[in-house]
Every structure is written in structure tokens, then in C-alpha cells.
Backbone as JSON Lines, residues from 0, in Angstrom:
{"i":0,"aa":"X","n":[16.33,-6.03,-1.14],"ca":[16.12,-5.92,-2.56],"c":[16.46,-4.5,-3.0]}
{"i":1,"aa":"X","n":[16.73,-3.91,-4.39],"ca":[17.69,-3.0,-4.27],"c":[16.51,-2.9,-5.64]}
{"i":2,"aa":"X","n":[16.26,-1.12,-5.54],"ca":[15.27,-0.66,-6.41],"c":[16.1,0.8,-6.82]}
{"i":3,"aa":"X","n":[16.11,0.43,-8.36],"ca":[17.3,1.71,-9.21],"c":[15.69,2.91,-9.18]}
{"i":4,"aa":"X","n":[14.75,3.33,-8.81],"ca":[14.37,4.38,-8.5],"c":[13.82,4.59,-7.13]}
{"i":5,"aa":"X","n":[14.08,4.25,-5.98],"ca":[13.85,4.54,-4.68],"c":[13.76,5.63,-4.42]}
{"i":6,"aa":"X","n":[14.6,6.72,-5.2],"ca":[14.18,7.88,-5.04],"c":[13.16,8.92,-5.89]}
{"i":7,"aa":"X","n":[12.2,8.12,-6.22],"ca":[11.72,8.52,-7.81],"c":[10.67,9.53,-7.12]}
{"i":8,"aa":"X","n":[10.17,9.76,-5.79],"ca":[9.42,10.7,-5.55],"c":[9.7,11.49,-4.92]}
{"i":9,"aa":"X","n":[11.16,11.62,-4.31],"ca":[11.86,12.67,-3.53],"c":[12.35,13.89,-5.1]}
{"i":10,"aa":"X","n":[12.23,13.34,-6.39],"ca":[12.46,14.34,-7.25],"c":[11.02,14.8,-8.03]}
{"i":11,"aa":"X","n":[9.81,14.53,-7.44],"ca":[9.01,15.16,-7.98],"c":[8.28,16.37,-7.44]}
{"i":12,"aa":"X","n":[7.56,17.03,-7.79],"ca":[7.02,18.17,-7.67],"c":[5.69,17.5,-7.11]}
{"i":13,"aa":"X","n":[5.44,18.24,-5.76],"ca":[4.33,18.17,-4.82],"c":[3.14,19.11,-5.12]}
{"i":14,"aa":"X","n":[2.33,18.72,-5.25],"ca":[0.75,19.27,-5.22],"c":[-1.06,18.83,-4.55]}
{"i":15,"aa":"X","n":[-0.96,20.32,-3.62],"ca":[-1.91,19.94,-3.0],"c":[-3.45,20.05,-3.41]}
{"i":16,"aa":"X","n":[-4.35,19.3,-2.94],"ca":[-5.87,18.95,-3.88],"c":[-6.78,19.44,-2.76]}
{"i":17,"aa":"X","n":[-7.2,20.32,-2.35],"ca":[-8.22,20.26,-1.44],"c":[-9.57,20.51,-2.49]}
{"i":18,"aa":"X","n":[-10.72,20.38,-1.02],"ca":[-12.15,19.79,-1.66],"c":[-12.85,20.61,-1.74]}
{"i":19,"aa":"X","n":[-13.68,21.26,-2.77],"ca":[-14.9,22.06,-2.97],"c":[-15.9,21.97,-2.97]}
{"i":20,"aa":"X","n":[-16.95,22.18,-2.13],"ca":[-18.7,21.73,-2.13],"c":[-19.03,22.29,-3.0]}
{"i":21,"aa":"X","n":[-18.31,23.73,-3.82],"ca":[-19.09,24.57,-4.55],"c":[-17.87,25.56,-5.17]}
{"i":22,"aa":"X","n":[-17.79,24.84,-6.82],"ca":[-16.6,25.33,-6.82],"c":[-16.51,26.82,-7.43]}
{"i":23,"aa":"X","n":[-17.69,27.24,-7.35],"ca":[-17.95,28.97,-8.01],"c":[-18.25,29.51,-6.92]}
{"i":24,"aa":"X","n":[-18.25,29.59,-5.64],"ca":[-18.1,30.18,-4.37],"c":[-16.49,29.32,-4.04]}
{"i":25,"aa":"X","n":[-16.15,28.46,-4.28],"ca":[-14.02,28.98,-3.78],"c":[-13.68,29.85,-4.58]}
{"i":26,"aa":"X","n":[-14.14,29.53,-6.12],"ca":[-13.02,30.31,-6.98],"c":[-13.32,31.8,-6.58]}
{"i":27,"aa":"X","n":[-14.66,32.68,-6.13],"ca":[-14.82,33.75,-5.56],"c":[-13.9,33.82,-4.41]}
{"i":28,"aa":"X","n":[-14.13,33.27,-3.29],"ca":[-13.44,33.2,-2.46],"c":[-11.89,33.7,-2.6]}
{"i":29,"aa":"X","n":[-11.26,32.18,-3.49],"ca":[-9.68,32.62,-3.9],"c":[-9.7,34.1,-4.43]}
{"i":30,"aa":"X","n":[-10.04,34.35,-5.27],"ca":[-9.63,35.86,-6.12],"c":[-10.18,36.86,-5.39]}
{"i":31,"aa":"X","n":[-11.68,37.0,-4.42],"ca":[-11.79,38.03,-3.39],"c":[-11.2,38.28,-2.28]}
{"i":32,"aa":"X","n":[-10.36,37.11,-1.66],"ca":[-10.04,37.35,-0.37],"c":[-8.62,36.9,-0.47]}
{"i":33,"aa":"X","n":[-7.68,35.96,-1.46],"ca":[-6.97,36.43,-1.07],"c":[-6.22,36.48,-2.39]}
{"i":34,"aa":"X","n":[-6.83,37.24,-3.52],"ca":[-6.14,37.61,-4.74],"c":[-5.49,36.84,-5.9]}
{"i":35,"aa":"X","n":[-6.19,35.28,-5.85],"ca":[-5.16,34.3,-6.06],"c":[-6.61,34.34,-7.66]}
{"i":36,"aa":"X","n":[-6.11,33.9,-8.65],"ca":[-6.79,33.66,-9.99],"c":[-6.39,32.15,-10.44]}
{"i":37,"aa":"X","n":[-7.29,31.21,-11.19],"ca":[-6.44,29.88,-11.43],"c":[-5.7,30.51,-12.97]}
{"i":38,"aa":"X","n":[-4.49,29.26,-12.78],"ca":[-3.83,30.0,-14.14],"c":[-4.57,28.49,-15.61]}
{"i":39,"aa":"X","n":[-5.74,27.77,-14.94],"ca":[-5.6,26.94,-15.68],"c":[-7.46,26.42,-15.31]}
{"i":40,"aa":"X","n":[-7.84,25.62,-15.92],"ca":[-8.98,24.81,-15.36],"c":[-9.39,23.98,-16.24]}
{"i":41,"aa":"X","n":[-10.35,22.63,-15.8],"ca":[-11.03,21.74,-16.24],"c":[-12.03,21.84,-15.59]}
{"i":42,"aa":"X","n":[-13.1,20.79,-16.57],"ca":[-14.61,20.31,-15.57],"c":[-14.01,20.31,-14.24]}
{"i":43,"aa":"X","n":[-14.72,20.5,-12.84],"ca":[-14.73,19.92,-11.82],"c":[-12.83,20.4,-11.11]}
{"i":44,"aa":"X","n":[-12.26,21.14,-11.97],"ca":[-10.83,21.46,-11.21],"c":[-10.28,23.17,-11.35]}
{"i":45,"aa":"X","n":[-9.82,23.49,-10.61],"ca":[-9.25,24.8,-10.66],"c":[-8.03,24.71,-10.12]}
{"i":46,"aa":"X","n":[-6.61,24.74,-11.02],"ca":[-5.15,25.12,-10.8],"c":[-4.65,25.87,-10.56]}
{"i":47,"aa":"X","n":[-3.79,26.76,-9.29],"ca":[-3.25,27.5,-9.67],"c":[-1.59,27.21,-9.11]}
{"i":48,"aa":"X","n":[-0.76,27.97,-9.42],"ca":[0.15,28.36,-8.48],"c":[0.39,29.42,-8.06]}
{"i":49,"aa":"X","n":[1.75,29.38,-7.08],"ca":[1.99,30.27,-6.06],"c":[3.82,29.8,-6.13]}
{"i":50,"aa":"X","n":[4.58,30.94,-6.36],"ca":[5.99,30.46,-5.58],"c":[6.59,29.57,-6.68]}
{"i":51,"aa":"X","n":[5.68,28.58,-7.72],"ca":[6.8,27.37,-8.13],"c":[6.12,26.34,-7.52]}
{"i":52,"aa":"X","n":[4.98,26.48,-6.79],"ca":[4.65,24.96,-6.6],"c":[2.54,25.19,-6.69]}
{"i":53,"aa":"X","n":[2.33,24.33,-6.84],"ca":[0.7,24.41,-7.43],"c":[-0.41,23.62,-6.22]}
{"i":54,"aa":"X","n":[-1.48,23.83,-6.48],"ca":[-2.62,23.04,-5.85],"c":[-3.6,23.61,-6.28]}
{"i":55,"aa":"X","n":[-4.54,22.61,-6.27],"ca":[-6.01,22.34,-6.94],"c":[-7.31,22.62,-6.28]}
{"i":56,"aa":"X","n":[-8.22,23.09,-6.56],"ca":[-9.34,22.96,-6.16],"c":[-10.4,22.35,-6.87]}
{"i":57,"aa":"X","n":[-11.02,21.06,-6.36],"ca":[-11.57,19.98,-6.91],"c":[-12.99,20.37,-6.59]}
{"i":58,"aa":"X","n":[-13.83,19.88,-7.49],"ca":[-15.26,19.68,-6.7],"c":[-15.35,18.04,-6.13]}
{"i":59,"aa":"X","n":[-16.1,18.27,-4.97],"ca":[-16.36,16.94,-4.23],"c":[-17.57,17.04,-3.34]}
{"i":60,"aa":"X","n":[-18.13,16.07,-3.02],"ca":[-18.69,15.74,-2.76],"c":[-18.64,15.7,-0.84]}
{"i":61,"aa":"X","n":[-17.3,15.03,-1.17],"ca":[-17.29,15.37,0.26],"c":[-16.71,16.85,1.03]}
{"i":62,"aa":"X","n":[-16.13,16.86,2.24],"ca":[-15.81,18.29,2.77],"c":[-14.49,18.07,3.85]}
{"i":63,"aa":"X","n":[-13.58,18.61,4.09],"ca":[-12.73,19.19,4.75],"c":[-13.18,18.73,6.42]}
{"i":64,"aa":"X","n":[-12.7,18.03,7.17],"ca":[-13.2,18.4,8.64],"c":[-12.77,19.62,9.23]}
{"i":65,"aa":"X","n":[-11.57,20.41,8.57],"ca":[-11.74,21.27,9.18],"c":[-10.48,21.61,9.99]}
{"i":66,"aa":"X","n":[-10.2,20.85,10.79],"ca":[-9.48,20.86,12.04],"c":[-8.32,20.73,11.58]}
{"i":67,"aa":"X","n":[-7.15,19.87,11.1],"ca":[-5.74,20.52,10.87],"c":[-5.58,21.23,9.75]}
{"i":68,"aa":"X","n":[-3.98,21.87,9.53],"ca":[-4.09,22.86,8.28],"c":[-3.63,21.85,7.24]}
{"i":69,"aa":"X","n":[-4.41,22.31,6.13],"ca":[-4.1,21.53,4.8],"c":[-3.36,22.23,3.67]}
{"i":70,"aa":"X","n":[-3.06,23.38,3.75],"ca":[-1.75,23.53,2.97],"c":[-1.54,25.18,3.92]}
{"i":71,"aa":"X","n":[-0.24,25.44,3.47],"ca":[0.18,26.51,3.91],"c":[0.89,27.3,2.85]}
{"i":72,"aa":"X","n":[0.91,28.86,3.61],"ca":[1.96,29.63,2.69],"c":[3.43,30.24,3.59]}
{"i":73,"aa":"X","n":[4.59,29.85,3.05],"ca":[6.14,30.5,3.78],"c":[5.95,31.92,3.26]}
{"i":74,"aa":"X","n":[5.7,33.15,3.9],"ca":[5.95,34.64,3.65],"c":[6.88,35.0,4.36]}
{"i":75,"aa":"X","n":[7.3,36.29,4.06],"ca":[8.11,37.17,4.51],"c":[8.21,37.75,5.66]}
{"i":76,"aa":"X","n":[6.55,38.19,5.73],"ca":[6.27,39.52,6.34],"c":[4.77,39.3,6.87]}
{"i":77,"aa":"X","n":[4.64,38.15,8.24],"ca":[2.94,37.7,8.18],"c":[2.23,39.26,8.8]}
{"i":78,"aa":"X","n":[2.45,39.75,9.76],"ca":[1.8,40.72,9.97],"c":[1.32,41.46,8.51]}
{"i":79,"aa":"X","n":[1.97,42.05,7.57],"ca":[1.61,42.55,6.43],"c":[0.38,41.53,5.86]}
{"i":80,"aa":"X","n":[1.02,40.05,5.48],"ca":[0.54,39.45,4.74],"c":[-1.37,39.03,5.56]}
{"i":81,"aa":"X","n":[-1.1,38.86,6.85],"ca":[-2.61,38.95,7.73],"c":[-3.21,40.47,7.75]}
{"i":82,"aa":"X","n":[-2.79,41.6,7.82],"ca":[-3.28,42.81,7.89],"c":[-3.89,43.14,6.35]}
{"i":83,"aa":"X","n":[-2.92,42.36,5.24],"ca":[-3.97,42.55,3.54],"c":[-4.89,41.76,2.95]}
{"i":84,"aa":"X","n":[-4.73,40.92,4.29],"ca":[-5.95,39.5,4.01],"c":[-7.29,39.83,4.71]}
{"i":85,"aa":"X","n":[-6.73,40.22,6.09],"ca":[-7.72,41.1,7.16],"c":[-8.7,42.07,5.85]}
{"i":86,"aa":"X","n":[-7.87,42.85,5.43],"ca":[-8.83,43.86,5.07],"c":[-9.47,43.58,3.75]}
{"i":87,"aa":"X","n":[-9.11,42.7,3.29],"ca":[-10.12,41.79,2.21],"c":[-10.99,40.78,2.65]}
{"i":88,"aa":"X","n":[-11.49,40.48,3.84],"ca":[-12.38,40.14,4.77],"c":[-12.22,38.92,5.4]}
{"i":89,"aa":"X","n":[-10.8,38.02,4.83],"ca":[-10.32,37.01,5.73],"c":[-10.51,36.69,6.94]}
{"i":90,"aa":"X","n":[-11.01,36.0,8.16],"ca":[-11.29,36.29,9.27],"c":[-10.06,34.45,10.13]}
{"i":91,"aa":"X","n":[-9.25,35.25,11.03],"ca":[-8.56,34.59,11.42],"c":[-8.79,33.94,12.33]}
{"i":92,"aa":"X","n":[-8.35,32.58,12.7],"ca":[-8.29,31.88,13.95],"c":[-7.79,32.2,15.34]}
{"i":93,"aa":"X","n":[-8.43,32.46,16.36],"ca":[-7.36,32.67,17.52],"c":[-7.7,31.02,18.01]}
{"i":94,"aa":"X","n":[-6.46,30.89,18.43],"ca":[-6.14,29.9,19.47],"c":[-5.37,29.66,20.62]}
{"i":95,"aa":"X","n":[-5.98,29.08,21.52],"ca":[-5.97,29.3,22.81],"c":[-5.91,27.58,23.47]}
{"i":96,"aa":"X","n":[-4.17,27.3,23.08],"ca":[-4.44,25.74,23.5],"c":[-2.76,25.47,23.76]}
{"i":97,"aa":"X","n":[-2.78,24.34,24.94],"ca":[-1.13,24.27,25.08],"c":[-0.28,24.27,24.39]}
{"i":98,"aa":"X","n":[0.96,24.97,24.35],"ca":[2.15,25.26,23.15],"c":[1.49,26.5,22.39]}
{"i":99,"aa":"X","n":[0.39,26.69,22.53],"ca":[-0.12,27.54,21.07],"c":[-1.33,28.29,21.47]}
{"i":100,"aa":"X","n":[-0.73,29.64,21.16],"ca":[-1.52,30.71,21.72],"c":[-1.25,31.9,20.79]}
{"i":101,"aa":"X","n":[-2.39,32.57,20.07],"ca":[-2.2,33.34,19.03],"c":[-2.95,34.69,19.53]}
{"i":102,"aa":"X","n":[-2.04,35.89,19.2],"ca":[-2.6,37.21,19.59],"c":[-2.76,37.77,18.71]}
{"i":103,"aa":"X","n":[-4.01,38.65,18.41],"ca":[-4.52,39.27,16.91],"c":[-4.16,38.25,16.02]}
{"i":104,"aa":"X","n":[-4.6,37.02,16.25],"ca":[-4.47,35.86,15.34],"c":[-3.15,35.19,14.62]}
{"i":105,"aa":"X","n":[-2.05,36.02,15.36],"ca":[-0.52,35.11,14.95],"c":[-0.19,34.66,16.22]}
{"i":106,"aa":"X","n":[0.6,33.41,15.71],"ca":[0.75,32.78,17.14],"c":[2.37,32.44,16.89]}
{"i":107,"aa":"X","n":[3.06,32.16,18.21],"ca":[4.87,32.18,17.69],"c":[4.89,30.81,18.44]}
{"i":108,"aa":"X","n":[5.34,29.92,17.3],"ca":[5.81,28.25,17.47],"c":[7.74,28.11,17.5]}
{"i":109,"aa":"X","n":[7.23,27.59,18.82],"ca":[8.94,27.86,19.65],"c":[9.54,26.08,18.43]}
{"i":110,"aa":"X","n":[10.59,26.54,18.11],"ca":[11.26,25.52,17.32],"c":[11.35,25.33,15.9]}
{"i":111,"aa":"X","n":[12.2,24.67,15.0],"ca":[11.51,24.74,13.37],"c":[12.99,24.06,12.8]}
{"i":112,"aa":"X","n":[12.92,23.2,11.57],"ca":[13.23,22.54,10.92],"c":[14.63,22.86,10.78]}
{"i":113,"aa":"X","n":[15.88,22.32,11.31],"ca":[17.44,22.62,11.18],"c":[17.71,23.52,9.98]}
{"i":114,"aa":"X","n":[17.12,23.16,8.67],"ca":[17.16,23.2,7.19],"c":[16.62,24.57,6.95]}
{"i":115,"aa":"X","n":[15.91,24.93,7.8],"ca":[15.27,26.39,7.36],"c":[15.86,27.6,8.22]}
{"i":116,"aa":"X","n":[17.73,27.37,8.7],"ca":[18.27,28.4,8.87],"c":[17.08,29.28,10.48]}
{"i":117,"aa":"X","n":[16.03,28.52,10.77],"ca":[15.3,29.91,11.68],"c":[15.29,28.9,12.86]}
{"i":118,"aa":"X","n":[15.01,29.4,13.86],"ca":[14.79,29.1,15.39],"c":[13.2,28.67,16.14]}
{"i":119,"aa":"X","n":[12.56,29.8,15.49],"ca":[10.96,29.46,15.36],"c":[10.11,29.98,14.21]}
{"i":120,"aa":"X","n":[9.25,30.01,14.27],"ca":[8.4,30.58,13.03],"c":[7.06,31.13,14.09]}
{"i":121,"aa":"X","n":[6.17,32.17,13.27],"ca":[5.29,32.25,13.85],"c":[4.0,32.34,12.52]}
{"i":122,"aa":"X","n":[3.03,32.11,12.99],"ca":[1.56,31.15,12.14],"c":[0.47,31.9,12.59]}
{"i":123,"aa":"X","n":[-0.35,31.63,11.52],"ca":[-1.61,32.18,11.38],"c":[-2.43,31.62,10.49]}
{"i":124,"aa":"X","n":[-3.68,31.16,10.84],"ca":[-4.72,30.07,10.23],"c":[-5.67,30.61,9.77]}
{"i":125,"aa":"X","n":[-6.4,30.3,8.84],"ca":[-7.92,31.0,8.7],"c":[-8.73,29.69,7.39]}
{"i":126,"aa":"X","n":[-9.72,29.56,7.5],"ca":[-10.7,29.18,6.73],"c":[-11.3,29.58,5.39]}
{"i":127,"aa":"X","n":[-10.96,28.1,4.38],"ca":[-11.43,28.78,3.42],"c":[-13.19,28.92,2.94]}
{"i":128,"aa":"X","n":[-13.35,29.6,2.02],"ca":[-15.35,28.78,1.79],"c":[-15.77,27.81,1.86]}
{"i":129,"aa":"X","n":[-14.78,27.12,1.76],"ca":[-15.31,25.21,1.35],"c":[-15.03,24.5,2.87]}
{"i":130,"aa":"X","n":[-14.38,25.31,4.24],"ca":[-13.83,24.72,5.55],"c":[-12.57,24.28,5.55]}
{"i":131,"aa":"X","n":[-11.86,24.31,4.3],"ca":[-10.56,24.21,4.29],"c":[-9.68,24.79,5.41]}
{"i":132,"aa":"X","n":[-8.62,24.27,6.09],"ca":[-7.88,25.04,6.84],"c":[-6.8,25.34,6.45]}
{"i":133,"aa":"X","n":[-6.47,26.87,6.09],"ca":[-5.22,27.2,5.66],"c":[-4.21,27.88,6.55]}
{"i":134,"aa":"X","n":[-2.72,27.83,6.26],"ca":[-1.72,28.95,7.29],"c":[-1.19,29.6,6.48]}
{"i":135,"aa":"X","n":[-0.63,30.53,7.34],"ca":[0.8,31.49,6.97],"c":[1.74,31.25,7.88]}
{"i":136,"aa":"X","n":[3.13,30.85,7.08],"ca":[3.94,30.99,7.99],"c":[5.13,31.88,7.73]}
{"i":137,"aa":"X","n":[5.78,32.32,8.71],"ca":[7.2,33.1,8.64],"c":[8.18,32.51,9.56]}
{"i":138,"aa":"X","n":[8.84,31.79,8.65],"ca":[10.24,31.56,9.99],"c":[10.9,32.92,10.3]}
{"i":139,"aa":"X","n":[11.26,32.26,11.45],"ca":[11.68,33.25,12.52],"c":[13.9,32.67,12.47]}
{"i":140,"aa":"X","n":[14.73,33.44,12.39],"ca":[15.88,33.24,12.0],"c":[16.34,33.67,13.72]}
């Protein structure tokens, strides 16, 4: 069967929603630690962007398990970008698990997407107030 918009969501704009137990301790969080302000809000939501692309912070009820990362950021320069997060009191993940092993909390992931011109990238995770898991990444060319 032949559908004239099959591609109707490969042209939209992606946005990520993570969950807030408490959404006046994230929005502290965002703007103390890592400088980010919403450019927008409703009851129960806080918008911002970054780059050209956006995500939300919702209040909910429920919570984050925690364990994989739920959105990330592509930088330039992660050492910089972990050393200005570091000193705004960010506290990073080390990990210590096959394929993936992070020193002073960046870790270098052998491989990466044909499309992004790089060879590997290397990552760095940390937690937001709410248990959110966030990264940084930098491809590696």
C-alpha cells in the first residue's frame, strides 16, 4: 500500500521530554549547574533550547530509572565543556564496564556514525536533580 506521507516524520523537528519530581529544584538545577534558562513555560512544563533543537522539562509523577542516557549534548571541546560544568558543581560518572571505561569521567567510544565524518567520539555522563541521565559528546574525526 503506498502512503503519499511516509516520510512525514523524517521532516519533523525532534524533542526531548524528560521527568521532574520537582520542577523548582530542575529549573535551579538547569540555570545553576549548567547555565541553561527556559526560553518559555507553562503550568507543569519548562522549554528550552540549545543548538536549534528543544526539550522539556515536565512535572511527573513518575521518575527517570536512571540508567541509560536520555538526551545528550554534540560539543566541541568536552574537556572544556566537563571542566565548566565540574566547577559549577556537576558531578560526573566514572565507568568501569566492558567497551567503556572513563578517566576523570570522559570515556573514548571506539567507532561512530559514517555521517558524522569522525572515527570515534568520546562521552561523558552525569545526573540531573530529577535522576535524569545526561551526556556530552565530541566526535572524534
Amino acid at each position: 500500500m503506498n502512503h503519499p506521507n511516509t516520510d512525514i516524520l523524517s521532516r519533523a523537528q525532534v524533542a526531548t521530554r524528560l521527568p521532574a519530581q520537582d520542577l523548582a529544584r530542575a529549573r535551579r538545577f538547569y540555570a545553576e549547574k549548567l547555565g541553561l534558562t527556559p526560553v518559555d513555560e507553562r503550568p507543569g512544563g519548562l522549554l528550552y533550547r540549545c543548538g536549534g533543537a528543544e526539550f522539556v522539562i515536565f512535572r511527573s509523577t513518575g521518575a527517570a530509572p536512571g540508567t541509560f542516557t536520555q538526551m545528550a549534548w554534540v560539543v566541541d571541546d568536552i574537556e572544556a565543556t566537563v571542566a565548566q560544568l565540574r566547577a559549577r558543581g556537576v558531578a560526573f560518572e566514572e565507568v568501569d564496564a566492558p567497551g567503556l571505561h572513563t578517566e576523570d569521567g570522559i570515556a573514548h567510544i571506539a567507532g561512530n556514525y559514517p555521517s558524522k565524518h569522525a572515527h570515534s567520539e568520546r562521552g561523558a555522563w552525569f545526573h540531573d536533580s530529577e535522576g535524569n541521565l545526561l551526556g556530552i559528546g565530541q566526535p572524534i574525526a
